[in-house]
Steps between C-alpha positions, in 0.01 A plus 500: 500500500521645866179677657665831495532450116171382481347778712681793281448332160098497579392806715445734188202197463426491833489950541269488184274240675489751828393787290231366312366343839497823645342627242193313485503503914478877504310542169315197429520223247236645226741796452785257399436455157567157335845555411604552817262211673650280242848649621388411879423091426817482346717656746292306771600205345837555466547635883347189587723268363781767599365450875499111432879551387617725766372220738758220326764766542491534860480877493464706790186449665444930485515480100291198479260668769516777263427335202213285640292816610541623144340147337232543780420824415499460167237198538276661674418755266544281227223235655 
């Protein structure tokens, strides 16, 4: 599989990760609701090892750069 595969097959993951995150960055984690904190960890997980991935595919830099601030932001509200 090429990057640009990769990268089309896996944003609807990686859009749903965004949202949530800016969710609990404007509105705060306690007004999550477990579902959706559950929801979070899982897609954080998976964008990691998508990031991971994306690295081994020797995508362009901007989508990896992309990608990375996601997992980052994502981790720090998760930790």
């Amino acid at each position: 599989m090429n990057a640009e595969t990769f990268i089309e097959q896996r944003r609807p993951v990686w859009d749903e990760l965004s949202a949530i995150v800016k969710q609990v960055e404007t509105r705060g984690a306690k007004r999550l609701g477990p579902d959706k904190a559950q929801r979070l960890l899982a897609l954080y997980r998976q964008s990691s090892a998508d990031l991971a991935r994306l690295r081994t595919l020797s995508a362009d830099p901007a989508h990896v750069s992309n990608l990375n601030r996601l997992v980052t932001r994502a981790h720090a509200q998760i930790y």
